[in-house]
C-alpha positions in Angstrom: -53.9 72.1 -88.2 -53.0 74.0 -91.3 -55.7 76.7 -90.9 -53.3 80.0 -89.3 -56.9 81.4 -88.6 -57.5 79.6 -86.0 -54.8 80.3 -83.1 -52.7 77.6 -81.7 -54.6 77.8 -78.5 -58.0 76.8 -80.3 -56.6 74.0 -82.5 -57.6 71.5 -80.5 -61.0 72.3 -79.7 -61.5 72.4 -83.4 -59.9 69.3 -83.6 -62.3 67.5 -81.4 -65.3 69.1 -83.2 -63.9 67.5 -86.7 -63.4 63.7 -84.4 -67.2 64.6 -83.1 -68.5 65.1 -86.4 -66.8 62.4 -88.4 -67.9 59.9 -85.4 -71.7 61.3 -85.6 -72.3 62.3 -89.1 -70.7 59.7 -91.2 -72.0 56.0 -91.9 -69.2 54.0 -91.2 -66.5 55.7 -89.1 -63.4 53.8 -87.6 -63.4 53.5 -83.9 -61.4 56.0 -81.7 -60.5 53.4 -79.2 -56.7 51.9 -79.1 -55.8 49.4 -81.1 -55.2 46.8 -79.0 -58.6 46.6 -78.1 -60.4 47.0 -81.7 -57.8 44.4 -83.0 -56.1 43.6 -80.4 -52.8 44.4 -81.8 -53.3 42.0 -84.4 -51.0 44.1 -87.2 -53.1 43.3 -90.0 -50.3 43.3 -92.2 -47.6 42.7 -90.4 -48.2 39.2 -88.9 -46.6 36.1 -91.3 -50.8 34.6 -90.7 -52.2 37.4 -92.4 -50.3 36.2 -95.7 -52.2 36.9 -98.8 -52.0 40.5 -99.3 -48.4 40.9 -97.5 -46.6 38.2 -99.3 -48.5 38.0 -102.6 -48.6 42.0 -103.0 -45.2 43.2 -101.4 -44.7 46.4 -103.6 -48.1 47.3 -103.5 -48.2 47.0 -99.5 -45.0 48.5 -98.7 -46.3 51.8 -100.3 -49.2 51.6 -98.0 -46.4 52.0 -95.6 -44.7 54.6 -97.3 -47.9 56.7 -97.6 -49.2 56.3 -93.9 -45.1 57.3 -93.1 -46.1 60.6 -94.6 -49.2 61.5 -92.8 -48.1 61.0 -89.7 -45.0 62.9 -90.0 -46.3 66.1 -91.8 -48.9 66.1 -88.5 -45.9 66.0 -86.1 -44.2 68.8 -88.3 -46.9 70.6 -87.9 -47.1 70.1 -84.0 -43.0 70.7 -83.9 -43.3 73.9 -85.3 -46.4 75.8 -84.0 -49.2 78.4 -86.3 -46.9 80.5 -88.0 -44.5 80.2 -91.4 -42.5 77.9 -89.5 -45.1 75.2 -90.3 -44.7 76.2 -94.0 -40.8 75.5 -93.2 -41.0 72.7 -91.4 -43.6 70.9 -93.7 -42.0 71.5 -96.8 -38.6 69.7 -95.4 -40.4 66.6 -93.9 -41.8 66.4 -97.5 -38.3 66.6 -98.9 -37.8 63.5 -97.1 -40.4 61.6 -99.7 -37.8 60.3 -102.4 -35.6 59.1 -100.1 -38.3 57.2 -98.1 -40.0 56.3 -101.3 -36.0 54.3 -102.4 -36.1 52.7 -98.8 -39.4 52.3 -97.6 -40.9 51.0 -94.0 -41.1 47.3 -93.6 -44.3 47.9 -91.3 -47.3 49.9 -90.8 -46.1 53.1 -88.1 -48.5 53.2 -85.5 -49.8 56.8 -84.9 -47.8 57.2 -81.0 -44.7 55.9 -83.2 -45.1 58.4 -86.2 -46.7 61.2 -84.0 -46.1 60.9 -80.8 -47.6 64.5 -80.0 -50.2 65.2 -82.0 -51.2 61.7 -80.9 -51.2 63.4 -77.3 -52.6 66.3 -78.7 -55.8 63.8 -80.4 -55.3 60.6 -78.8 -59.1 59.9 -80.6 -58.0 60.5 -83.9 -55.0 59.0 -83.3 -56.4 56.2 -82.6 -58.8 56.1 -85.5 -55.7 56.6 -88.0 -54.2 53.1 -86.8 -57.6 51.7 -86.8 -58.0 52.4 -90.6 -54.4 51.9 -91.4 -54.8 48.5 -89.9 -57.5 47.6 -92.6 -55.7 47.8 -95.4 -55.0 44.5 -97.2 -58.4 43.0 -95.8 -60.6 43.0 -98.9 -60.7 39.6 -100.4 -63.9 36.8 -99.6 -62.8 33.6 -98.6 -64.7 31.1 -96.4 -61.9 31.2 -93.6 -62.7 32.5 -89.7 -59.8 33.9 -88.0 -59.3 34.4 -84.5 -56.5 36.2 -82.5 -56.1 35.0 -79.2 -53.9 37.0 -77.7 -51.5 40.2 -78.4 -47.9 39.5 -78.7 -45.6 40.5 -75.7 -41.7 40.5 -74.7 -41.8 36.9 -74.3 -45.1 35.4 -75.6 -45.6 35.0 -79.3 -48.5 36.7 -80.9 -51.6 33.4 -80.9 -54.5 32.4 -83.5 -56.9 30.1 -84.5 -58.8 29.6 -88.0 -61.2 27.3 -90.0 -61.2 27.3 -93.3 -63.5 25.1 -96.1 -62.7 23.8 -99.3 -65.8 22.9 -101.8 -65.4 20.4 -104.6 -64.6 22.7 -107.8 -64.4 20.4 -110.7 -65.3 16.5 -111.0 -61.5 15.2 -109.5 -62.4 17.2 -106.6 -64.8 14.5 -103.8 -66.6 16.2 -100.6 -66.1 19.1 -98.3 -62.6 19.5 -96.8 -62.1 21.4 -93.2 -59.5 22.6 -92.1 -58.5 23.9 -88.5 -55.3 25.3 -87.7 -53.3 27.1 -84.8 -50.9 29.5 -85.8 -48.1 31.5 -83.3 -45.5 33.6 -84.0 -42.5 35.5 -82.7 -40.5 38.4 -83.7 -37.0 37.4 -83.6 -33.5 39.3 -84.2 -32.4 42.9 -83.1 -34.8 44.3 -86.3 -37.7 42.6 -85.3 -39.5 44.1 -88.4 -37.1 41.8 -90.4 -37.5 38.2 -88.9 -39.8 35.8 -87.1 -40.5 32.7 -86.3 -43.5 30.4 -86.4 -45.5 27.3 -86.1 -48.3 26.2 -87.8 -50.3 23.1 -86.3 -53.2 22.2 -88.5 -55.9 19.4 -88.2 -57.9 18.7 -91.5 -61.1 16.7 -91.8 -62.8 15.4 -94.6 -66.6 15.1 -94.3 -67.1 12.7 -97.8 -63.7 10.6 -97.7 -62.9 7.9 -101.0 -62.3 4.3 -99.5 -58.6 4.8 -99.8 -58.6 8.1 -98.0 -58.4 9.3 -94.4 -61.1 11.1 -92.3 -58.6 13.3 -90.7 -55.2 13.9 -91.0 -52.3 16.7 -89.9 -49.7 19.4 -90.6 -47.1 20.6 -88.4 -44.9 23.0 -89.5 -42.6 25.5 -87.6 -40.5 28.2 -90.0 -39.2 31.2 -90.1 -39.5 34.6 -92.1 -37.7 36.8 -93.1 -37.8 39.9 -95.3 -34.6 40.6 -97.1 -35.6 44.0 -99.3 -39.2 46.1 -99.4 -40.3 43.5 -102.0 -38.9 40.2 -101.4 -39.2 37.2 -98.1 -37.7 34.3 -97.7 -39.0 31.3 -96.1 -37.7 28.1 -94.4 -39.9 26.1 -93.0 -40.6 22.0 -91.8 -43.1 20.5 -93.0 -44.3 17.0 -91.2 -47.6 15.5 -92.3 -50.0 12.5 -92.4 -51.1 11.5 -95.4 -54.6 11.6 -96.9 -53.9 8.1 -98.7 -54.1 5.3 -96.7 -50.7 3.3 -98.1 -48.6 6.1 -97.2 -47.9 7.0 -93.9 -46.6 10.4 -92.6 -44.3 12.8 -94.5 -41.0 15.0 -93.8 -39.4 17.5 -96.0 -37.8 20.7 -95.7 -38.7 23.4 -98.2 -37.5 26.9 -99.1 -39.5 29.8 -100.5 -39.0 32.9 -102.3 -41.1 35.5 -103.6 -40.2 38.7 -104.8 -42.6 41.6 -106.7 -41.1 42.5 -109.8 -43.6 45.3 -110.5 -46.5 46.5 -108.2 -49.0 43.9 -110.0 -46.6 41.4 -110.8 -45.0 38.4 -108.3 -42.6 35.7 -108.9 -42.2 33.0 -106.6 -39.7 30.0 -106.0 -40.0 27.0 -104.2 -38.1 24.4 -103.4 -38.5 21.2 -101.1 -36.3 17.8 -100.0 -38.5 14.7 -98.8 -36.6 13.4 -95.6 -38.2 9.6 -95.6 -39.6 6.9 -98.2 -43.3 8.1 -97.6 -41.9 11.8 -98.8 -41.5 13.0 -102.2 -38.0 13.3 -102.7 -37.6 16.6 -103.9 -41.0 19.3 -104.5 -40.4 22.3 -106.7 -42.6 25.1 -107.2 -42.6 28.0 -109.3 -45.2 30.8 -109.5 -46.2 33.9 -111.7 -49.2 35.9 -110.4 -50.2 38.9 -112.2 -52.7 41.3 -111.3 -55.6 43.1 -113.6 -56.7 46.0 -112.9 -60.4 46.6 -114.6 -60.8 48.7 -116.5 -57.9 48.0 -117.7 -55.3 51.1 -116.5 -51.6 50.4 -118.0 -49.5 50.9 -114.9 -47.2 53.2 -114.3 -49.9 55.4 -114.4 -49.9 58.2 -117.2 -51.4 62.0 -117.1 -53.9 62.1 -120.0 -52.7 64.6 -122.4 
């Protein structure tokens, strides 16, 4: 696209030769059909069930946003303003625009029709295989957990899943394998839908090796609602009603509030805070978490230019 040796009229036939080769010559290349049919507009890191890198790394993921703000946009610039030192123009603006993105930054992942609409007309293939790596990022940690999207999210039809998840006994307080089952939907909410939601979590666990005094199966329901109040901070408000594993103690209500905010790219604090509704609840549940991540080998963050 940057190349002024190759006329405007021959762009895009070099463009498809670059899609052809990157889809035939390398090992493991995205797919160039739509999103919603790789993922089925699942929004990897968008949707409140895809949790652990969103909510536990907020800094770090909103600058995935920033950065995949920037490609897009210096590809439409360079669609805008044609094979000639207007490009050089047009690109060096749109890059002006970095610091003042970089202060307020997306809240979502663009899509490549929403960040370049025409070179996504121009490409629709690498378009598409932009949004289906974009879409990836976050998904790198190994848990025993199977997730399933059921459906896309609509106007009026929340966005639907299912997992399964299994907990092994880690230490000698811990008794028999755990599984749990749960179906998850949510809805954007609000005039920024970006900003808000609302959910429901229905859950069903199962222990396979119960104690005497214990259940075989017991449940969680809990509806809440999320919202993002700055690029690194959400708050969440949610009700949680439960059965309980013990036998004595029969099902649970209690409201809880949650905050978590990144004070530093590997660094989150978080604050909980929860009022038992009935004699069976706890009366009040506080939480308060520090997570801090290390980087091996070891880089000091910010990063600093050797001398």
């Amino acid at each position: 696209m940057s190349d002024d040796d190759i006329s405007w009229t021959e762009k895009k036939k070099w463009t498809d030769r670059a899609v052809k080769y990157y889809l035939t010559e390398l090992n493991l290349p995205r797919s160039p059909a739509p999103l919603d049919v790789t993922m089925r507009r699942a929004a990897v890191m968008m949707k409140p069930y895809f949790t652990l890198f969103r909510n536990y790394y907020p800094l770090s993921n909103n600058f995935f946003y920033y950065a995949h703000w920037w490609h897009p946009v210096i590809y439409e610039a360079q669609m805008i303003s044609g094979n000639d030192k207007e490009q050089d123009i047009a690109v060096e603006q749109t890059d002006s625009l970095t610091s003042v993105i970089l202060q307020d930054r997306p809240l979502k992942m663009l899509l490549s029709r929403e960040g370049m609409p025409r070179y996504s007309r121009f490409s629709p293939e690498s378009a598409n295989i932009f949004d289906n790596l974009h879409m990836l990022h976050g998904i790198g940690d190994v848990s025993t957990e199977l997730f399933y999207t059921l459906n896309t999210e609509s106007v009026y039809v929340p966005g639907m899943a299912i997992t399964n998840r299994l907990f092994y006994p880690t230490n000698s307080a811990s008794h028999g394998v755990d599984m749990d089952w749960r179906f998850l939907a949510v809805k954007k909410v609000g005039k920024d839908p970006y900003l808000q939601r609302v959910g429901v979590n229905l859950a069903w666990l199962h222990n396979f090796d119960r104690r005497v005094n214990e259940r075989s199966d017991t449940y969680k329901i809990i509806p809440a609602y999320y919202r993002i109040i700055g690029p690194n901070s959400l708050v969440i408000i949610d009700y949680v009603r439960e059965l309980n594993v013990e036998k004595n103690m029969d099902t649970a209500n209690f409201i809880e509030i949650g905050y978590r905010k990144a004070v530093s790219p590997l660094t989150v604090l978080g604050l909980g805070l929860g009022v038992g509704l009935d004699n069976d609840s706890p009366r009040f549940r506080a939480t308060i978490s520090y997570q801090h991540s290390v980087i091996y080998p070891f880089y000091p963050f910010p990063w600093k230019d050797e001398d």
